[in-house]
C-alpha positions as semicolon CSV with decimal commas, in nm:
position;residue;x (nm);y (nm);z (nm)
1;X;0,699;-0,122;0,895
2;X;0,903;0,136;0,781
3;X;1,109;0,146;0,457
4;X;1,437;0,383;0,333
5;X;1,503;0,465;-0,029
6;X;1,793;0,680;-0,167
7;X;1,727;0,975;-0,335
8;X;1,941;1,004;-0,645
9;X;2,129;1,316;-0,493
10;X;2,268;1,071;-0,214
11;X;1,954;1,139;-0,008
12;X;1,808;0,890;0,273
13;X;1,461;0,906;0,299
14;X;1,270;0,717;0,571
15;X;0,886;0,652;0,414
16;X;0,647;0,640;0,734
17;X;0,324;0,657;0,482
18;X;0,205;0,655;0,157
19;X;-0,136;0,641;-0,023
20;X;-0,295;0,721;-0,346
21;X;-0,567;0,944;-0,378
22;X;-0,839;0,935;-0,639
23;X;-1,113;1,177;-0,717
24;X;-1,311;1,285;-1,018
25;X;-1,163;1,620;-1,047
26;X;-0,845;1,535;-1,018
27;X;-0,545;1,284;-1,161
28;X;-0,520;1,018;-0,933
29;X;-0,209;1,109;-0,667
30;X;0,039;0,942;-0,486
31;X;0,110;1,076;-0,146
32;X;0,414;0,967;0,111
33;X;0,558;1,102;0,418
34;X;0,887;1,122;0,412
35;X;1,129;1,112;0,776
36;X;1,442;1,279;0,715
37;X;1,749;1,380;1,033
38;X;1,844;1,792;1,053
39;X;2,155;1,754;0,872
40;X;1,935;1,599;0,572
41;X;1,653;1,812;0,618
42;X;1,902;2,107;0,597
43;X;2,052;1,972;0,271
44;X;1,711;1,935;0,097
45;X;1,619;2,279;0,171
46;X;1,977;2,443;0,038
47;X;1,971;2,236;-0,271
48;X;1,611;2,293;-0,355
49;X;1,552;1,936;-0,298
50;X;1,175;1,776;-0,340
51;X;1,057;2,099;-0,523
52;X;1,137;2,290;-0,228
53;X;1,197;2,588;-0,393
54;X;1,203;2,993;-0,250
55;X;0,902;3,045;-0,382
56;X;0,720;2,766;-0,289
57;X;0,771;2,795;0,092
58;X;0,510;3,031;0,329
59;X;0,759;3,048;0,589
60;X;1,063;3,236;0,394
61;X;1,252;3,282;0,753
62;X;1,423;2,962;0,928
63;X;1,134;2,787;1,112
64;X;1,279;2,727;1,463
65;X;1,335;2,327;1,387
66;X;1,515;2,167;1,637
67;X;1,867;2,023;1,543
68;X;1,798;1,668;1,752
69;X;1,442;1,574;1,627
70;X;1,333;1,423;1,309
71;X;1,169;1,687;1,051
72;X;0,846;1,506;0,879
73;X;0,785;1,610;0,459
74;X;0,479;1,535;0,315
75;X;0,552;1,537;-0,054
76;X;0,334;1,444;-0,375
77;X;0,430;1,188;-0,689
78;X;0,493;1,324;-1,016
79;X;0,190;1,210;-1,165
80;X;0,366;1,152;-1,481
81;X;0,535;0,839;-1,314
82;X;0,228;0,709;-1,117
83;X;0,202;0,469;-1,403
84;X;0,535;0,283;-1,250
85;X;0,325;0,241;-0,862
86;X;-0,062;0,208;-0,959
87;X;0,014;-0,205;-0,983
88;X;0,128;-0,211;-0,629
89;X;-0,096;-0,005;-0,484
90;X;-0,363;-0,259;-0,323
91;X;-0,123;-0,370;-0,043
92;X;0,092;-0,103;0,153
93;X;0,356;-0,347;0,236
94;X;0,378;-0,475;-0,100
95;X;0,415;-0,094;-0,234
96;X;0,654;-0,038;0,030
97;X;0,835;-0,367;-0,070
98;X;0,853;-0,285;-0,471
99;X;0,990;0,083;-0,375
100;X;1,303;-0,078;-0,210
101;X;1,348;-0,385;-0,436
102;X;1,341;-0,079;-0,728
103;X;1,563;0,129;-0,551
104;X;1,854;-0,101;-0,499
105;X;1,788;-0,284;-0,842
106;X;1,765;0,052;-1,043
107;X;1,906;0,350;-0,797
108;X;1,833;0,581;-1,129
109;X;1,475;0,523;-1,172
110;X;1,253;0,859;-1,232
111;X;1,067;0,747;-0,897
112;X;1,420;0,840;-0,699
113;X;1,475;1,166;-0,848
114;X;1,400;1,435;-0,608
115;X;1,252;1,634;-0,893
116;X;1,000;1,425;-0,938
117;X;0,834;1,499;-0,564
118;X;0,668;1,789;-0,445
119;X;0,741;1,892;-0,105
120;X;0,358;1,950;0,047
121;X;0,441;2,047;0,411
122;X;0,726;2,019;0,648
123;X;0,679;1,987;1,032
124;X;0,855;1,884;1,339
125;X;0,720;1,741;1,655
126;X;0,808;1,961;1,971
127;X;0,709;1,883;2,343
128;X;0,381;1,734;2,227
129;X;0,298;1,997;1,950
130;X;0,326;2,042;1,575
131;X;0,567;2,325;1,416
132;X;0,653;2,336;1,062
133;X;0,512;2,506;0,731
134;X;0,319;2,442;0,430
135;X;0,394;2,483;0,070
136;X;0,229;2,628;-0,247
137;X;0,194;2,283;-0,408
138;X;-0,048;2,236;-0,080
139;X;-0,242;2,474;-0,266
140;X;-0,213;2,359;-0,610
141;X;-0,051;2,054;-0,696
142;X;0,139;1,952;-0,960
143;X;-0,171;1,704;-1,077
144;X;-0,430;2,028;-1,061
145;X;-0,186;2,231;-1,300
146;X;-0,249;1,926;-1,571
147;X;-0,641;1,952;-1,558
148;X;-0,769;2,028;-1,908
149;X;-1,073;2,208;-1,663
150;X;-0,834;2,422;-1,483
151;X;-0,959;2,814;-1,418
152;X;-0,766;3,143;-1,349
153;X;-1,032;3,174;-1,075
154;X;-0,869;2,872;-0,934
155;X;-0,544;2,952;-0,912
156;X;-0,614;3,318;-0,804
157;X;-0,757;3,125;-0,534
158;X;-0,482;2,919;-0,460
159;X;-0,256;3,176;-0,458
160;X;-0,442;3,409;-0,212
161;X;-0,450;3,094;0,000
162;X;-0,129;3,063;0,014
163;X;-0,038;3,419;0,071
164;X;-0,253;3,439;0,384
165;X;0,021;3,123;0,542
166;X;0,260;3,303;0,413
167;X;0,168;3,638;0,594
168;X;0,045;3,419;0,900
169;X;0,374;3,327;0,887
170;X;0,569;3,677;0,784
171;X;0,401;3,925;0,903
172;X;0,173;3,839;1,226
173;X;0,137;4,158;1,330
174;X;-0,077;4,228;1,000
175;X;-0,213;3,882;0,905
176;X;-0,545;3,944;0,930
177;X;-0,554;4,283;0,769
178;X;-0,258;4,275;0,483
179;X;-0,275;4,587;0,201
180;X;-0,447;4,437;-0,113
181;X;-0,222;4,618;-0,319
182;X;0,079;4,401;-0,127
183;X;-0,163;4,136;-0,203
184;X;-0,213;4,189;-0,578
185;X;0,208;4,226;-0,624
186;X;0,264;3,912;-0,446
187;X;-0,043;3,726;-0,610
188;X;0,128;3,816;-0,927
189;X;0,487;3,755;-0,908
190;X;0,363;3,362;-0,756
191;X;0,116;3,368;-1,077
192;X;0,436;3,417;-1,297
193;X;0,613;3,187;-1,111
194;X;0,324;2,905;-1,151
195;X;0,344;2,978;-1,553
196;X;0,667;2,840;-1,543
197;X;0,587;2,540;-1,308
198;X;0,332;2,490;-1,543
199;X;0,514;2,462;-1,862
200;X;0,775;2,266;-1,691
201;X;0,535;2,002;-1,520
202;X;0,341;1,971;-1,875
203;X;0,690;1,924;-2,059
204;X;0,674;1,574;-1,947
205;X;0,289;1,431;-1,827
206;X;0,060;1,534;-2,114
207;X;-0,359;1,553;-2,053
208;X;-0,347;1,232;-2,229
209;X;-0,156;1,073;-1,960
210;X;-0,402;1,244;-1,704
211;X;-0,689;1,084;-1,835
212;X;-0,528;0,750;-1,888
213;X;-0,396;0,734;-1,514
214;X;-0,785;0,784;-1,426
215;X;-0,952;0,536;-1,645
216;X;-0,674;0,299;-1,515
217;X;-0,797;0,339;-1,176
218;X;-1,144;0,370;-1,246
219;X;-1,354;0,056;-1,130
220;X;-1,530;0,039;-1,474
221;X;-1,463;-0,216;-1,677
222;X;-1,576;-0,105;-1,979
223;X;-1,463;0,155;-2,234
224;X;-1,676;0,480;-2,426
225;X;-1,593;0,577;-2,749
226;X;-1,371;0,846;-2,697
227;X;-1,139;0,653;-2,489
228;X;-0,779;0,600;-2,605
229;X;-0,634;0,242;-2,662
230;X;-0,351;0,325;-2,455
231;X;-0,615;0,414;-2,186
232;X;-0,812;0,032;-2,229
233;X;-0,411;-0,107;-2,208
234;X;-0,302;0,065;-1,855
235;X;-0,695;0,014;-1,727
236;X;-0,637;-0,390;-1,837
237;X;-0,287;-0,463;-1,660
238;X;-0,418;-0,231;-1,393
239;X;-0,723;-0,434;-1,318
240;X;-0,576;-0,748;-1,372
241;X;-0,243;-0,715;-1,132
242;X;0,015;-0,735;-1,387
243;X;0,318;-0,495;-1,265
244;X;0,440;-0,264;-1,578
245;X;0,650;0,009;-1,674
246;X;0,574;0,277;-1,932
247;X;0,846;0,297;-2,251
248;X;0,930;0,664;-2,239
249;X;0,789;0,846;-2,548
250;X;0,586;0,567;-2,664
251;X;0,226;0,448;-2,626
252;X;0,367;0,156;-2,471
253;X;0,390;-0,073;-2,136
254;X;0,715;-0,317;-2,018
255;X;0,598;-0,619;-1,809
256;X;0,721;-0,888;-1,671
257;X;0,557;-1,254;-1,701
258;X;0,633;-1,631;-1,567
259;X;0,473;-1,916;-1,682
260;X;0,596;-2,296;-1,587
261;X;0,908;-2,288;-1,791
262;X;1,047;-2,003;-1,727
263;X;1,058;-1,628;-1,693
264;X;1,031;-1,344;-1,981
265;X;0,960;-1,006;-2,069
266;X;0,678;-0,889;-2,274
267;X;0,554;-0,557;-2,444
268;X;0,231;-0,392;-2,544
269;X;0,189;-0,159;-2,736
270;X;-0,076;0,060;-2,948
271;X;-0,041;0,240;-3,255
272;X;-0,367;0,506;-3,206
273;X;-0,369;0,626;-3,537
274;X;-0,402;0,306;-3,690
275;X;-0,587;0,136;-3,400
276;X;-0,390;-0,137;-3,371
277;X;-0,253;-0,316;-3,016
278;X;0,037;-0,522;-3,038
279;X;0,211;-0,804;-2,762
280;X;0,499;-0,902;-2,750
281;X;0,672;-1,242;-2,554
282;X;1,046;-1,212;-2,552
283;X;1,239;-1,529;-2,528
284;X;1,498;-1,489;-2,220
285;X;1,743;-1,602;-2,437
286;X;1,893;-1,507;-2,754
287;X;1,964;-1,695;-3,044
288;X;2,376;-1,700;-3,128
289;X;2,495;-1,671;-3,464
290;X;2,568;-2,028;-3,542
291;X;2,245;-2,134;-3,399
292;X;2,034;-1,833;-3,605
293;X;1,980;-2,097;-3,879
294;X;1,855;-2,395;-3,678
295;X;1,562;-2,182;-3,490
296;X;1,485;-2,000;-3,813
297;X;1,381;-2,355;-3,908
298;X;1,198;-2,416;-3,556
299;X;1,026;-2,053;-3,600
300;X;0,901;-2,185;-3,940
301;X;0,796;-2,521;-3,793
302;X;0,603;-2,384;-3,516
303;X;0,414;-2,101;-3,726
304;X;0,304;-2,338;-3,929
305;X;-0,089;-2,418;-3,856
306;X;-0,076;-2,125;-3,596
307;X;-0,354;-1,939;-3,576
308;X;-0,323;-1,677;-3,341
309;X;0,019;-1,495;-3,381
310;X;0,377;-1,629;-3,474
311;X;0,711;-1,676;-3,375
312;X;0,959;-1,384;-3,511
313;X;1,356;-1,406;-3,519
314;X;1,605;-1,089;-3,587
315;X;1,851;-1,240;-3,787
316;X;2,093;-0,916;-3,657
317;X;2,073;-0,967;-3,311
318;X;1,936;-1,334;-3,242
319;X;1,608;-1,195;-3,062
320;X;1,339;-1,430;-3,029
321;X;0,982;-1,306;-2,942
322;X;0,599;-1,414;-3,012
323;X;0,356;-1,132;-3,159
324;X;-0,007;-1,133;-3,148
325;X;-0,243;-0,854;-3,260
326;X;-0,561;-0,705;-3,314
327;X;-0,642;-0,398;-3,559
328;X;-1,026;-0,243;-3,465
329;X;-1,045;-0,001;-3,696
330;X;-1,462;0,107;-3,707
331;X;-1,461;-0,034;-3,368
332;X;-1,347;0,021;-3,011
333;X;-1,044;-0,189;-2,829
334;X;-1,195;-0,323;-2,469
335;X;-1,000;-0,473;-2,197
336;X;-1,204;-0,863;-2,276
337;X;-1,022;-0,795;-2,615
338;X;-0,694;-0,694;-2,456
339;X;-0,697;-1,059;-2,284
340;X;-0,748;-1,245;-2,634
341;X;-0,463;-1,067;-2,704
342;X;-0,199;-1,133;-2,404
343;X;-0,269;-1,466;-2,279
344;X;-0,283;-1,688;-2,587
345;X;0,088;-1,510;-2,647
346;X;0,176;-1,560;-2,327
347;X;0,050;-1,982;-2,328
348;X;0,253;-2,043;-2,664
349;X;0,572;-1,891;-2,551
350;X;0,559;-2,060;-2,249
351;X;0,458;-2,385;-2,420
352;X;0,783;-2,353;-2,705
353;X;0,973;-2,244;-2,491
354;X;1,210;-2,511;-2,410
355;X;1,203;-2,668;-2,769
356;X;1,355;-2,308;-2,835
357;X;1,616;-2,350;-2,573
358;X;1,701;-2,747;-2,636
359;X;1,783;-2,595;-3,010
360;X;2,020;-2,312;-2,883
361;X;2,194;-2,558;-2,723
362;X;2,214;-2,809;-2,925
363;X;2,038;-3,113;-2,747
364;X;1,728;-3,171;-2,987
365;X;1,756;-3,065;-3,404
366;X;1,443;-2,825;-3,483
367;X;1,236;-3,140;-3,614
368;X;1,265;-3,287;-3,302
369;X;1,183;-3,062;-3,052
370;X;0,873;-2,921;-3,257
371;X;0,786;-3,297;-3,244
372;X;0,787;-3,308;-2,896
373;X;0,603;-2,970;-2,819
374;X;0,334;-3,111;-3,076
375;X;0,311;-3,450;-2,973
C-alpha cells in the first residue's frame, strides 16, 4: 500500500518505497521513492525542490519526460532527522502509517521539509524502458559528507564519477574521451560547490549525532567506554520500541508512554559533562492555581518513604511530573541501567496518577487519596 504526504511547500508526494540502510562505513540512511505527476515534477525542479539543485543534476538539458506519465525520485533522509523514523522502522506499513499520522498531526515537522531530502535519481517509465538521470548526492550523500573518516581521494572520486554521467549525458559525442583539463575545471568548480554542501549539511547533524544514529541501530547491547550517554539513551528506546523525538539543541529524547490509567509524556535526558541521565513522567494534567496547594500536600505525602525518585510541582505553572536519576561518574551508563531508570518512573506515575487527578478536582482531600494509592 501506498501512502501521500505533503511537502511543506504544498507538495504531494506519493511514497511507493522506503528502507533504511545500515553499514559500517556509513550513518545509517533512510531511503524512499517518491511518485510525483509532470506538473509537480516540473515544480520541484524550478524551485530547487528535494536538493535538486543546478549543480547537482548530470543531465543539465530537459530530459525528454513525458507530460502524461508519472516521474519516479529516489531521494535520501537528512540523517540529522533519522532519529524521528529509526522506532518505526521494523514494519514498512507501520513506517508508512506514522509518516501520514505525522503529517496531518504536525504538517511542519523537519521530516516534511523538502530541504531535508536529497533528490538521488529521477526516472520515468517509457514503452517498457527506463529514462531519467542521476544526481551528485548518488555519488556522495549527504550521510558520507558527515564521516569523521572522509578523504579528498574520495570525493575526487565521486566527483569524476559523476562527471562521466554528466558527459554521458552532455556531450555523447566525447564521453568516452573528455579533455582532462575540462575535467580538472569541472572537478573543481563541483569540489567548491561540495564545500558549501558540506558546511551547510554539518550546520545541523554533528559527528556526534552520526555515531549515535549507529550505535542506536547497532544489534549490540552493550556499551565501550568511549561511548556517549546520549548514544546508550537512543540505542535503549531504539531497542526496546519506544517511539521518540529528539529536543532540538539538547542531549535529549520526547516520548510518549501509557500505562492503565492513562496517557503521558515523558523526557530523558543526559547531562555528558556531569554524567548524569535524567526521566521525566509528566502528569497530563496541570495543577490550577487554587488547587497548587492541595497537591503540594499530596506531592509531599507521596515522596515520603520513596525511594526511587519523587514527585515535583512548579508552583508557576501547575506542572506535575515524576523524576528519577542516576549520576555514573567513574563509571559507564548501559542500557540495563537506562531501564532502572524509566520504568520504576513510569510504574509510580501511573500508579498516583488518579489520586493526583481526584485532588485537582476536588473529589478526594490529599490524605485521602494517598490513603487509597497506599492502602
Amino acid at each position: 500500500m501506498n501512502s501521500k504526504i505533503f511537502l511543506q511547500q504544498g507538495i504531494e508526494l506519493t511514497i511507493i518505497s522506503i528502507s533504511l540502510n545500515q553499514s559500517d562505513r556509513t550513518i545509517p540512511e533512510c531511503y524512499a521513492t517518491f511518485l510525483v505527476d509532470w506538473e509537480t515534477y516540473q515544480r520541484i525542479e524550478t524551485e530547487n525542490l528535494l536538493n535538486l539543485k543546478p549543480q547537482t543534476r548530470s543531465d543539465r538539458q530537459n530530459v525528454p519526460f513525458e507530460s502524461d506519465r508519472d516521474i519516479e525520485i529516489s531521494a535520501l533522509l537528512h540523517p540529522q532527522h533519522l532519529p524521528h523514523l529509526t522506532p518505526h522502522t521494523s514494519d514498512r506499513e507501520k513506517l508508512l502509517q506514522y509518516l501520514e499520522q505525522l503529517n496531518r498531526d504536525q504538517p511542519q515537522h523537519p521530516l516534511f521539509a523538502s530541504e531535508n531530502w536529497f533528490a538521488l535519481s529521477v526516472k520515468q517509465r517509457q514503452n517498457g524502458e527506463e529514462i531519467g538521470y542521476r544526481t551528485l548526492w548518488s555519488h556522495i550523500s549527504p550521510s558520507t559528507l558527515l564521516r569523521e573518516d572522509l578523504s579528498e581521494a574520495e570525493i575526487s572520486t565521486a566527483i569524476q564519477n559523476y562527471f562521466q554521467d554528466w558527459a554521458a549525458a552532455n556531450l555523447p559525442a566525447i564521453a568516452a574521451d573528455t579533455d582532462p583539463e575540462t575535467v580538472d575545471e569541472f572537478a573543481e568548480s563541483l569540489e567548491q560547490f561540495l564545500v558549501q554542501q558540506m558546511d551547510a549539511i554539518a550546520q545541523n547533524a554533528t559527528a556526534e549525532l552520526g555515531n549515535a544514529l549507529n550505535n542506536a541501530l547497532t544489534p549490540n547491547n552493550g556499551t565501550t567506554p568511549n561511548t556517549s550517554l546520549f548514544e546508550t539513551l537512543i540505542r535503549f528506546f531504539t531497542q526496546d520500541d519506544w517511539s521518540f523525538l529528539r529536543v532540538e539543541g539538547e542531549t535529549a529524547l520526547r516520548l510518549g508512554f501509557e500505562g492503565d490509567n492513562g496517557e503521558w509524556n515523558c523526557y530523558a535526558r543526559v547531562r555528558e559533562s556531569e554524567k548524569q541521565m535524567l526521566f521525566y513522567s509528566i502528569c497530563p494534567q496541570t495543577a490550577p492555581e487554587d488547587k497548587r496547594q492541595a497537591i503540594a500536600e499530596f506531592i509531599a505525602r507521596a515522596n515520603y518513604g520513596t525511594v526511587m525518585g519523587n514527585f515535583e510541582l512548579d508552583f508557576e505553572d501547575g506542572e506535575i511530573r515524576y523524576k528519577t536519576s542516576i549520576d555514573v561518574e567513574g563509571d559507564r551508563l548501559t542500557p540495563a541501567l537506562v531501564e532502572r531508570v524509566v520504568y520504576p518512573n513510569v510504574m509510580m506515575m501511573d500508579e498516583y496518577l488518579p489520586g493526583i487527578l481526584a485532588v485537582i478536582n476536588g473529589e478526594k482531600t490529599p490524605r485521602e487519596a494517598i490513603s487509597q494509592i497506599e492502602g
